[in-house]
VOROFI-481087 format. One record per residue (C-alpha): residue number from 1; x, y, z. Coordinates in Angstrom, 2 decimals, decimal comma, padded with zeros to 5 digits. Each point is the difference from the previous one (the first is absolute). Layout:
BEGIN
<n=NUM&x=X&y=Y&z=Z>
...
***
This chain:
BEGIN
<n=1&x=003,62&y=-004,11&z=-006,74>
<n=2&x=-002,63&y=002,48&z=-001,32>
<n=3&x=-003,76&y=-001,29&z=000,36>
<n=4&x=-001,57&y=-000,07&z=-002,87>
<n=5&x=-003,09&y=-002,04&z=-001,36>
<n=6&x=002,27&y=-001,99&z=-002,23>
<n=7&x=001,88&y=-001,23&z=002,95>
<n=8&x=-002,92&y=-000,40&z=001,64>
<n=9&x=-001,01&y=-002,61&z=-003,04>
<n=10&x=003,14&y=-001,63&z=000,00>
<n=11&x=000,23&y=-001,02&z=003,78>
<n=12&x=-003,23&y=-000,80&z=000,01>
<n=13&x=001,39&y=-003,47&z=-002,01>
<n=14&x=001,92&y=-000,86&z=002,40>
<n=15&x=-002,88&y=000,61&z=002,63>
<n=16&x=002,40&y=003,13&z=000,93>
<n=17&x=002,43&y=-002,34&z=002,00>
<n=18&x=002,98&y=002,14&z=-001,80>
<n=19&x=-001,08&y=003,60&z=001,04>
<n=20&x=004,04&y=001,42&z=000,89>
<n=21&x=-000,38&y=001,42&z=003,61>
<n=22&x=-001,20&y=003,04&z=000,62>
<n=23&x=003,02&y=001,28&z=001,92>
<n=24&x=003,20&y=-001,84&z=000,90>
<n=25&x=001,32&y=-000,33&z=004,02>
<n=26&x=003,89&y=000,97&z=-000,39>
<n=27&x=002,52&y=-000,16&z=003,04>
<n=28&x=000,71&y=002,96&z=001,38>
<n=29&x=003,06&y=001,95&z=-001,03>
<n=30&x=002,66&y=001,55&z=002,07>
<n=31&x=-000,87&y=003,06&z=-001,08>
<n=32&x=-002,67&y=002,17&z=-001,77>
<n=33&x=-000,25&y=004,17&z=-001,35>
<n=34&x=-003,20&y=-000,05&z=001,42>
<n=35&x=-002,17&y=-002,31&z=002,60>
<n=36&x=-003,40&y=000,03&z=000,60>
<n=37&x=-001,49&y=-001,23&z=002,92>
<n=38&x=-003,72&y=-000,85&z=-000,48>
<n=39&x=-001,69&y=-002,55&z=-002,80>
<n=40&x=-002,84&y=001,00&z=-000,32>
<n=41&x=-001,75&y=002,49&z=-002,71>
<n=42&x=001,66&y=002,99&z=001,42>
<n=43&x=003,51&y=-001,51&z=000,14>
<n=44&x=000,29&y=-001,96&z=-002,95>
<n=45&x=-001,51&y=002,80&z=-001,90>
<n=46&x=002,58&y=002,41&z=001,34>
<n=47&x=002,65&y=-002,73&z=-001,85>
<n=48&x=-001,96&y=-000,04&z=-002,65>
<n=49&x=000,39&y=003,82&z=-000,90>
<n=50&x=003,37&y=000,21&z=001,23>
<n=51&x=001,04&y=-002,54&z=-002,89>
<n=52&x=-002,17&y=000,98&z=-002,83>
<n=53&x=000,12&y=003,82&z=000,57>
<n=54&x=003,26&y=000,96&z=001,43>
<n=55&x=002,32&y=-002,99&z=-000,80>
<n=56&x=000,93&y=-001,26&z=002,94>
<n=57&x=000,99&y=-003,63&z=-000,41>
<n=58&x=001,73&y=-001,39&z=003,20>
<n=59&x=-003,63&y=-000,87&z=002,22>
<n=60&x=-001,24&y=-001,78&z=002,32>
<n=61&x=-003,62&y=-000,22&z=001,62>
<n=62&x=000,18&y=-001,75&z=003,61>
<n=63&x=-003,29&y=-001,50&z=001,16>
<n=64&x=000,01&y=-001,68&z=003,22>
<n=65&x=-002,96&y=-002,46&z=-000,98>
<n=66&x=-001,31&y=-000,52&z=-003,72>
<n=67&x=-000,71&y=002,54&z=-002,54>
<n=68&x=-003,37&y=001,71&z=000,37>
<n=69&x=-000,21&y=-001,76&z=003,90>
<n=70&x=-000,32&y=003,12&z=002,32>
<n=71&x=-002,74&y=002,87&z=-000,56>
<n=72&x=000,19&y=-000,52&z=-004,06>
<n=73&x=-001,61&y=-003,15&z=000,52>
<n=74&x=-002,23&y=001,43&z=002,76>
<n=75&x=-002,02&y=002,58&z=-000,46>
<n=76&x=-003,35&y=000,82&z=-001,97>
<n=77&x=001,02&y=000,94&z=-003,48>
<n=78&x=-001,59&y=003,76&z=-000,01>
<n=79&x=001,66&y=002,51&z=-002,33>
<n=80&x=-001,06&y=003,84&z=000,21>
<n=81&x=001,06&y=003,29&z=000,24>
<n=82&x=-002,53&y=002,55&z=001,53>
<n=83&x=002,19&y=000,51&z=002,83>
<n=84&x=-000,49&y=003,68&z=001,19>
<n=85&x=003,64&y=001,88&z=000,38>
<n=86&x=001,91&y=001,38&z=-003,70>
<n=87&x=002,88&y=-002,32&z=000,98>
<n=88&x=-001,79&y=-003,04&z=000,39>
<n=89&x=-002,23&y=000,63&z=-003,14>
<n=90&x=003,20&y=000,17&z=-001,81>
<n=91&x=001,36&y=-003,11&z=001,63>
<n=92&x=-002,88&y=-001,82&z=-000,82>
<n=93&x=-001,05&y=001,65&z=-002,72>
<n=94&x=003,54&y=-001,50&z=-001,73>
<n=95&x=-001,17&y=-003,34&z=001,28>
<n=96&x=-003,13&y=-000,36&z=-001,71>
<n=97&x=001,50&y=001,36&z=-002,96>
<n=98&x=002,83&y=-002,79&z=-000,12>
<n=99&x=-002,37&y=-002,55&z=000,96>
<n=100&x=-002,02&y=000,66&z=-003,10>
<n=101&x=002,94&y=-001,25&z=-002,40>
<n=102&x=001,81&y=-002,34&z=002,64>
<n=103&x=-002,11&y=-003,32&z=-001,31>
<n=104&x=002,08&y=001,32&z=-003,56>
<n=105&x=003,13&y=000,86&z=001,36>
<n=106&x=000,63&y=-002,95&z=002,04>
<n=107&x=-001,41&y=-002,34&z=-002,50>
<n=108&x=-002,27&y=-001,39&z=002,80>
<n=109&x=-003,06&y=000,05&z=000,56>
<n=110&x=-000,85&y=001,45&z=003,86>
<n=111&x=-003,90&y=000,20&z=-001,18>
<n=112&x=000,06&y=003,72&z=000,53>
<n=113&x=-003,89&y=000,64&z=000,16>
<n=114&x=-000,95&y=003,51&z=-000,22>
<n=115&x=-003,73&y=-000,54&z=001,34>
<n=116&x=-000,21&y=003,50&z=001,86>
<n=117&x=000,01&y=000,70&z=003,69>
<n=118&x=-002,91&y=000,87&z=002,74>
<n=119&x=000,58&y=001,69&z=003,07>
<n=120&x=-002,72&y=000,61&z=001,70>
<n=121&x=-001,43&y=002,88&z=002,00>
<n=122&x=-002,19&y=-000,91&z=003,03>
<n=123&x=-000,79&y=003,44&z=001,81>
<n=124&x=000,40&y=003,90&z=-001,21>
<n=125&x=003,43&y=000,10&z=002,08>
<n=126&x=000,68&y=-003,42&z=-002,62>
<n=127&x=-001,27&y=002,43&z=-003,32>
<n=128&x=002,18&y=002,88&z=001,30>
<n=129&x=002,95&y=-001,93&z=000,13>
<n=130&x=-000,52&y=-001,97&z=-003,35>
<n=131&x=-001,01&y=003,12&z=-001,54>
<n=132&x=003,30&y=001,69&z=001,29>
<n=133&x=002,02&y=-002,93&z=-001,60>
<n=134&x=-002,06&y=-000,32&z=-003,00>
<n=135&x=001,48&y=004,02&z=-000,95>
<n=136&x=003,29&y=-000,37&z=001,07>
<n=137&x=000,13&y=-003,09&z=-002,09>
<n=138&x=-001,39&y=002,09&z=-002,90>
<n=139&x=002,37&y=002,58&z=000,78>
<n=140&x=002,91&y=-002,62&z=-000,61>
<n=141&x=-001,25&y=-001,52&z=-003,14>
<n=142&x=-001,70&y=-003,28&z=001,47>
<n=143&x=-003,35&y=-001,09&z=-001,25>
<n=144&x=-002,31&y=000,19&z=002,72>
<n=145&x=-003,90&y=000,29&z=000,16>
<n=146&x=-001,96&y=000,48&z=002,95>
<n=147&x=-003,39&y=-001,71&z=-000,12>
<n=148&x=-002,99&y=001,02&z=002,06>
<n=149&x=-002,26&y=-003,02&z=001,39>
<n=150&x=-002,17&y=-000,27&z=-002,82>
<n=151&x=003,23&y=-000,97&z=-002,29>
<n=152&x=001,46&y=-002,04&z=002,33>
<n=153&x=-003,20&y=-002,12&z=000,39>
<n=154&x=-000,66&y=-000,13&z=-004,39>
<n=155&x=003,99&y=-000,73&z=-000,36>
<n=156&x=000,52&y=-003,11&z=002,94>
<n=157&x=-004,13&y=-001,61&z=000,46>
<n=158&x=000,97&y=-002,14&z=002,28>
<n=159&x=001,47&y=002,26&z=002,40>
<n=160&x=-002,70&y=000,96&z=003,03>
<n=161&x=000,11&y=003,68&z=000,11>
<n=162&x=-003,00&y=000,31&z=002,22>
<n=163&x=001,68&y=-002,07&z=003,26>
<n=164&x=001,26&y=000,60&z=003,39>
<n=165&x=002,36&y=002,07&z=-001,55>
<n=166&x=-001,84&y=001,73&z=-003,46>
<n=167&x=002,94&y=000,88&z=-002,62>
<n=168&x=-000,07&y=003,89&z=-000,81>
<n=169&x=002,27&y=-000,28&z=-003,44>
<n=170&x=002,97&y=-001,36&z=-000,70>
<n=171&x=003,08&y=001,26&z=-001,21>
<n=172&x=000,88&y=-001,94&z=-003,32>
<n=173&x=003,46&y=-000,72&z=-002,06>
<n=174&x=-000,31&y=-001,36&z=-003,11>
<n=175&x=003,30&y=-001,17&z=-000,94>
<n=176&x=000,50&y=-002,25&z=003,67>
<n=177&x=-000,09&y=-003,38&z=000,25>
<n=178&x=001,20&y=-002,99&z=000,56>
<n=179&x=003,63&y=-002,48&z=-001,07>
<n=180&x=000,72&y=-002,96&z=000,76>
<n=181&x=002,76&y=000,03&z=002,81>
<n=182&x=002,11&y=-002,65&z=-000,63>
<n=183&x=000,09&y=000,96&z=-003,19>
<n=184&x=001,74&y=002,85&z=000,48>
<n=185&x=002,44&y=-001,25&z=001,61>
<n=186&x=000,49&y=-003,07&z=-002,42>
<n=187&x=000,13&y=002,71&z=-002,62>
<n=188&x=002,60&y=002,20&z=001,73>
<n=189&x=001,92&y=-003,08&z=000,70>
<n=190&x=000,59&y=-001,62&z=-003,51>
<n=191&x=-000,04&y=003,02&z=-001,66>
<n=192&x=003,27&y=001,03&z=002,48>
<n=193&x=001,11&y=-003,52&z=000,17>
<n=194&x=000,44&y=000,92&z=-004,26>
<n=195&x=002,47&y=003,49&z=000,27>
<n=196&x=001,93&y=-002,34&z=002,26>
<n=197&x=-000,97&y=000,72&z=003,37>
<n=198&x=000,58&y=-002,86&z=002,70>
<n=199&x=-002,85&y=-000,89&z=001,60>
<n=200&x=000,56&y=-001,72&z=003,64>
<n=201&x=-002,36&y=-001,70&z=001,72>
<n=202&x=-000,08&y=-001,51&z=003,65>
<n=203&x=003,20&y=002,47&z=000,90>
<n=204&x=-000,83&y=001,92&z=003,21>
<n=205&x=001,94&y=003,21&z=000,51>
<n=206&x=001,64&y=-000,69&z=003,57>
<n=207&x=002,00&y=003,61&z=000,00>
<n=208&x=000,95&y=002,97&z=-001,56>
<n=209&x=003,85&y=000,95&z=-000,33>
<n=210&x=000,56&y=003,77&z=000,23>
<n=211&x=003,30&y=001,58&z=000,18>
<n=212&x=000,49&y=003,76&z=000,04>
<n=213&x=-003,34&y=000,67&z=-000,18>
<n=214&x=-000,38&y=-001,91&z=-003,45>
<n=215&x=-001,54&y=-003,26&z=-000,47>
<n=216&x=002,79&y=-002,56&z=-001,35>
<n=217&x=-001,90&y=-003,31&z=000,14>
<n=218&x=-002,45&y=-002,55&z=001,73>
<n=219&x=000,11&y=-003,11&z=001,90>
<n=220&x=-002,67&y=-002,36&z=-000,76>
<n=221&x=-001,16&y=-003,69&z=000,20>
<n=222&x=002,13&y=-000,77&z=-003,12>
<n=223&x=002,84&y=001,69&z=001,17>
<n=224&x=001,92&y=003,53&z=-000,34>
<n=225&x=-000,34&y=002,27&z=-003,12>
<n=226&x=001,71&y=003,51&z=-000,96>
<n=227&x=-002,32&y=002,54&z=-001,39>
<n=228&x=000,45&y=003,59&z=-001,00>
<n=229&x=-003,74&y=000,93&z=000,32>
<n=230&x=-003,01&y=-002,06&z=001,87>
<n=231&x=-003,91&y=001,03&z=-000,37>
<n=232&x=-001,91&y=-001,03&z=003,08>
<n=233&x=-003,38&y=-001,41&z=-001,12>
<n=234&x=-001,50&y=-002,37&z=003,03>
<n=235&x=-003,42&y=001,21&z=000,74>
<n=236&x=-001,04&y=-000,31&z=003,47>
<n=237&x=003,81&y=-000,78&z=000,66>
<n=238&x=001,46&y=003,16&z=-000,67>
<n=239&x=000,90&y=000,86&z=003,95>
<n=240&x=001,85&y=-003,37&z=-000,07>
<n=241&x=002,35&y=000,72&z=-002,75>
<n=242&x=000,51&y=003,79&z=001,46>
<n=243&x=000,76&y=-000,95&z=003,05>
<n=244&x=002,75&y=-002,44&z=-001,33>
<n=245&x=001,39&y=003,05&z=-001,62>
<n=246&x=-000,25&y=002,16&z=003,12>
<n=247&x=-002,95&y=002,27&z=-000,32>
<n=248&x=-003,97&y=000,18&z=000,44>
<n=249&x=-002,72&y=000,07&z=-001,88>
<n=250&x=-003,13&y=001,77&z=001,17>
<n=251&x=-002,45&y=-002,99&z=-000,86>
<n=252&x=-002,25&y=-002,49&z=001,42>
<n=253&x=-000,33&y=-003,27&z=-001,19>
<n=254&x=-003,42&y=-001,60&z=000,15>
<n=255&x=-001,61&y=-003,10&z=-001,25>
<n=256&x=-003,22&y=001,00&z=-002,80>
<n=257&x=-001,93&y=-003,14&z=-001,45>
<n=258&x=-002,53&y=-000,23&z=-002,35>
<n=259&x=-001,95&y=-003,39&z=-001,14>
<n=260&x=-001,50&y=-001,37&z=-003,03>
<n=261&x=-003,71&y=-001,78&z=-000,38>
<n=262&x=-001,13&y=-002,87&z=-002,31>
<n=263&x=000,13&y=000,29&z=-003,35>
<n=264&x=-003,76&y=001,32&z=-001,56>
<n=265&x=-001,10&y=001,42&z=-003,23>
<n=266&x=000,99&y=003,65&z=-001,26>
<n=267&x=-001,51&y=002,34&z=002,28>
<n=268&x=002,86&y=002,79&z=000,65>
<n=269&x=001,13&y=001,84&z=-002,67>
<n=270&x=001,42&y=002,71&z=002,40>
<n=271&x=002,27&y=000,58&z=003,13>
<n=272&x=-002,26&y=001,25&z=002,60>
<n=273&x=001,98&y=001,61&z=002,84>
<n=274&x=-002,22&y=001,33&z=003,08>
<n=275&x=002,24&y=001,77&z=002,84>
<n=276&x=-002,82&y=001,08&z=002,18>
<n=277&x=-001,45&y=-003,50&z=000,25>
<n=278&x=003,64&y=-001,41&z=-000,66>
<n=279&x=000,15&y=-002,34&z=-002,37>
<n=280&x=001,01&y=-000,93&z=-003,95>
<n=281&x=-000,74&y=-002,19&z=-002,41>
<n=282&x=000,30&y=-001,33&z=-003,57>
<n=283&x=-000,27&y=-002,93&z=-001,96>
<n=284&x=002,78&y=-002,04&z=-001,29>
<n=285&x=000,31&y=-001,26&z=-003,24>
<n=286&x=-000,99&y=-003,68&z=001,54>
<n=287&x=-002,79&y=001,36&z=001,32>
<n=288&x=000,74&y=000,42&z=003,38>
<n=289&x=-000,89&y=002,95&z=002,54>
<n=290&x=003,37&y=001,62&z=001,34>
<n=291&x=-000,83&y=001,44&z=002,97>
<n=292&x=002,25&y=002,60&z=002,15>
<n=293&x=-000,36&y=002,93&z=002,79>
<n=294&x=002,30&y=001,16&z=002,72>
<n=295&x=003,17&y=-000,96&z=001,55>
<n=296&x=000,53&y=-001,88&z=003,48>
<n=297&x=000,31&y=002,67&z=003,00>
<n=298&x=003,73&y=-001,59&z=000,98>
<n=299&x=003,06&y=-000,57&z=-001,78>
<n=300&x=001,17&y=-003,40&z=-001,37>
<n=301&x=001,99&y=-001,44&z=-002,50>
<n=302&x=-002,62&y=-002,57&z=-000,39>
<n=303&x=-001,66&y=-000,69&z=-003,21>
<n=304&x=-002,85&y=-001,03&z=001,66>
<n=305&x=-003,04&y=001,93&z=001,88>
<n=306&x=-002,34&y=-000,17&z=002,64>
<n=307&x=-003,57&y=-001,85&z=-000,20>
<n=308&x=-001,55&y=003,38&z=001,09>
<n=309&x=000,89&y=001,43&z=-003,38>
<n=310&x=-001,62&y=-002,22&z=-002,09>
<n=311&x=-003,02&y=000,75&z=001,74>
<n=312&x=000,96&y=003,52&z=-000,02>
<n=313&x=000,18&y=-000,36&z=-003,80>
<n=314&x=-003,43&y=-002,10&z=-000,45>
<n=315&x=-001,85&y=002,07&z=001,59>
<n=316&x=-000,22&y=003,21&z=-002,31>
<n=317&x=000,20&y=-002,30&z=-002,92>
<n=318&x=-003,39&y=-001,64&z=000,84>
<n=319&x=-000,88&y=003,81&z=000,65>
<n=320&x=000,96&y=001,26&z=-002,95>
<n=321&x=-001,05&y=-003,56&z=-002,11>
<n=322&x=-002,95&y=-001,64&z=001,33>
<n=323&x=000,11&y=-002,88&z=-002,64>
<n=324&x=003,78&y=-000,68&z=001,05>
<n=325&x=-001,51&y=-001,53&z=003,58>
<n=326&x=000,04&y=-003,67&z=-001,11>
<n=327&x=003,48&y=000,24&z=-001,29>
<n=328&x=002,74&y=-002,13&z=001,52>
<n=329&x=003,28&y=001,65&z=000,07>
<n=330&x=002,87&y=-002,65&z=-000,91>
<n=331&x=003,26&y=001,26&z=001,37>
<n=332&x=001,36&y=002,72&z=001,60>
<n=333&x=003,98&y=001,23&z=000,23>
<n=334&x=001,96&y=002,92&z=001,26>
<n=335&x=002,65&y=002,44&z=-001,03>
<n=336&x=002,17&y=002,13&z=002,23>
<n=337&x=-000,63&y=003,83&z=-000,68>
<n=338&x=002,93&y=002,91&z=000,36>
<n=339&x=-002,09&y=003,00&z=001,42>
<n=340&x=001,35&y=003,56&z=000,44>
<n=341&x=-001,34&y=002,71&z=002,14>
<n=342&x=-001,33&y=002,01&z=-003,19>
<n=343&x=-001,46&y=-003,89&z=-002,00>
<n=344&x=002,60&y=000,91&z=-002,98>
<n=345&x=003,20&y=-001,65&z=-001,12>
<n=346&x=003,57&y=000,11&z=000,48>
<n=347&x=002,12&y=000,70&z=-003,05>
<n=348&x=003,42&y=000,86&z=-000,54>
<n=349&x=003,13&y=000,29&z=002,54>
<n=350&x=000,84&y=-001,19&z=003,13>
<n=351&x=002,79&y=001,18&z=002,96>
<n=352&x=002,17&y=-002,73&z=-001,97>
<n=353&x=002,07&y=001,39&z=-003,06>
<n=354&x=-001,19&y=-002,03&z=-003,02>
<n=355&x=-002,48&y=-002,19&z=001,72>
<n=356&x=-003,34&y=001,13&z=-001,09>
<n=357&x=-003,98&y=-000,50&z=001,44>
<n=358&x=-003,67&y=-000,85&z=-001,46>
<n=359&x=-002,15&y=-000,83&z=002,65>
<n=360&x=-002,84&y=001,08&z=002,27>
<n=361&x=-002,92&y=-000,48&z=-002,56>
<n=362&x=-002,40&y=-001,43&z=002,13>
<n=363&x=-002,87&y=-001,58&z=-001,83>
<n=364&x=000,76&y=001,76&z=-002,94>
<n=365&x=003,80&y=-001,16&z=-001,48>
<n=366&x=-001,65&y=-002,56&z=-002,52>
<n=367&x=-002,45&y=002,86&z=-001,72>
<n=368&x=003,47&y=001,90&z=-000,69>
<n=369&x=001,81&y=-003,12&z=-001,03>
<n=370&x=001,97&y=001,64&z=-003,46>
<n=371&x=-000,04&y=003,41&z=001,21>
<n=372&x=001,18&y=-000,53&z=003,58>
<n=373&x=002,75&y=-002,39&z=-002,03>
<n=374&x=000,62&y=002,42&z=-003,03>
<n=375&x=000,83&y=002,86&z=002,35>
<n=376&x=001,86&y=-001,83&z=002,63>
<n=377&x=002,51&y=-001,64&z=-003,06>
<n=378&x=001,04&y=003,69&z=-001,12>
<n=379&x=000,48&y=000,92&z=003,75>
<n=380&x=002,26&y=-002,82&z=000,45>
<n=381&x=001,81&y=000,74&z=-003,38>
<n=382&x=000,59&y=003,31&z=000,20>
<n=383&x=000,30&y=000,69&z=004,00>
<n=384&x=-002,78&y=002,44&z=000,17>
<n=385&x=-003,49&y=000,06&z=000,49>
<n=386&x=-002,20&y=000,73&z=-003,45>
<n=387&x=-002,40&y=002,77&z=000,24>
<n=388&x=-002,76&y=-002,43&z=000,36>
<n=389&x=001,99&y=-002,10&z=002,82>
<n=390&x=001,03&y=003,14&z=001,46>
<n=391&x=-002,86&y=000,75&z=002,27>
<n=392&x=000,24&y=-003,65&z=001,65>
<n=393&x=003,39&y=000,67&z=001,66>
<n=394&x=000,81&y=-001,16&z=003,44>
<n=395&x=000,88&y=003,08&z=001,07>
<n=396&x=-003,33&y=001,22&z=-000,29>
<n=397&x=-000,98&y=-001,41&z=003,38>
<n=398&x=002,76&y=002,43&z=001,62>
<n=399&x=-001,01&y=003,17&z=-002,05>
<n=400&x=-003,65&y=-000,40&z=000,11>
<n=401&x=-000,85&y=000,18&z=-003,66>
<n=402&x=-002,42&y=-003,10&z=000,46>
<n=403&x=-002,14&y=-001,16&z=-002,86>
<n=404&x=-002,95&y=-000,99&z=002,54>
<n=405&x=-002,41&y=-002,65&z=-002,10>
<n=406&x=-001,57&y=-001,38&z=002,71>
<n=407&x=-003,55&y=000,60&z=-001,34>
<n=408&x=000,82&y=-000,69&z=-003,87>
<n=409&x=001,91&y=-003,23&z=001,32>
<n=410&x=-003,74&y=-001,53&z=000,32>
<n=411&x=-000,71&y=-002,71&z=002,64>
<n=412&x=003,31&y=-001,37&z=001,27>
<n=413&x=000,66&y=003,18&z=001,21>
***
């Protein structure tokens, strides 16, 4: 069904009791072209473009929970691309720029909100390095400004610039923002679900069959399936699936949670991202604060985190925000992040002929949603990297070409 505002009328008479459903849950088949392991944005958009733009038909998507469950579901919603390496700019870069028509192409909304994006800059060392990024950025074709303190104060009043720790500048991208995360992966999902992709939820992959060195199927909670390809998209479960398929990953899994506060009047128009004093923050569309910083010190596959964080995060928030002090923070929840040694991602190939890799993101897979999914469907396709994907090999941990981001990766890192 294709939303529309005359649909929207005509449900409305039946008090929308008669809305079809958004996606369907089919059995799983014996056998499938191409499986991908992973519902959320990244996975289900991978089946998405592997449908629509190269014509693959026989699909499945295999989510061990429900669709949008794991990190998806679970992180805080911030879309950017001032990251500071030519690789990642393009990466991201091709992110933003699907984002801006996904609402469109998807016909659903994921309340892309393009309300620009402040990192801040709390010594010279902070100024040096924002300035650094802010060229490179420029360099690559990214709008970028970088703000002195007297900007930064006019643009964001409430912010206290003259505190424990004064802000310098800020670096600023326009065109970030914010989605809505479920969303995404309710878009992805339907609009797959449509080209005829099977959608499987609550089907945990138990094994991976390889023979020859070529993947020739899976065992799973629903039983055994033949496939000719299989994209790995699990988040902080990569090293699981790898190591059923008999290699390693170089990648630590750690919880990261982040928390939202009561709702209260507009007050945010912005994403405010602080790594020296480690926290961000913007304001959702219900009017609550969502609130992140950095990841737990030991790995998990937990989606929860430690009480120590929260104050962790509360405390340069109140710095930063006098006026948020009174607030009372609702909830709190936890995703599992993939890290690599160099804080970028994992695209492309794997030891296993035909089984194929996104992973190690971190804290930033959701930002890169389309891209990261629009790439990684052409990889799978064709059986080679893209010359955006390219850089994110695997083998780049054994040849030393490392795209380090640890400093453009903000906060969690």
């Amino acid at each position: 069904m294709k939303y529309s505002i005359f649909n929207l009328v005509k449900n409305s008479l039946s008090y929308h009791q008669n809305w079809e459903k958004a996606w369907n849950s089919p059995d799983l088949k014996s056998e499938y072209d191409v499986v991908i392991v992973g519902g959320g944005g990244h996975g289900l958009g991978t089946a998405y473009y592997l449908a629509k733009e190269f014509g693959v038909k026989n699909i499945a998507v295999l989510e061990k929970g429900w669709i949008g469950g794991g990190n998806t579901g679970r992180n805080t919603t911030i879309i950017r691309s001032n990251y500071l390496w030519d690789e990642s700019a393009a990466l991201y870069n091709h992110a933003v720029n699907l984002w801006e028509g996904l609402s469109s192409e998807l016909n659903f909304n994921v309340m892309f909100s393009q309300r620009g994006l402040y990192h801040l800059a709390h010594s010279i060392h902070d100024m040096q390095e924002i300035s650094r990024r802010g060229y490179s950025n420029y360099l690559n074709g990214i709008d970028t400004e970088i703000l002195n303190k007297d900007q930064v104060a006019k643009q964001i009043p409430h912010l206290n610039v003259n505190g424990r720790y004064p802000v310098h500048g800020a670096l600023l991208q326009r065109r970030a923002g914010t989605a809505r995360h479920d969303a995404v992966a309710w878009g992805y999902a339907r609009a797959a679900e449509s080209l005829g992709v099977d959608i499987i939820q609550n089907c945990e992959v138990k094994g991976i069959n390889v023979s020859n060195g070529k993947v020739v199927g899976l065992e799973t909670s629903k039983g055994s399936v033949k496939v000719d390809k299989v994209g790995l998209v699990p988040a902080g479960h990569s090293s699981v699936l790898a190591n059923m398929a008999g290699f390693n990953l170089p990648i630590n899994s750690v919880p990261l949670q982040a928390l939202v506060s009561e709702p209260i009047k507009p007050i945010l128009d912005c994403v405010i991202m602080s790594n020296s004093v480690h926290v961000y923050v913007s304001q959702s569309d219900k009017g609550e604060l969502v609130v992140g910083a950095g990841s737990d010190s030991y790995n998990s596959y937990s989606q929860r985190g430690s009480f120590d964080m929260i104050e962790h995060m509360m405390a340069p928030l109140v710095e930063l925000f006098p006026i948020f002090s009174r607030l009372k923070m609702l909830r709190s929840w936890g995703g599992i992040v993939d890290v690599t040694p160099d804080r970028s991602p994992i695209i492309g190939k794997t030891p296993v002929k035909d089984l194929f890799i996104n992973c190690g993101w971190g804290t930033g897979g959701f930002k890169a949603t389309p891209g990261s999914a629009h790439v990684f469907a052409e990889t799978v396709f064709r059986g080679e990297p893209t010359d955006i994907s390219g850089p994110f090999s695997l083998e780049r941990h054994f040849s030393g070409a490392l795209v380090d981001e640890a400093a453009a990766a903000a906060v969690a890192h």
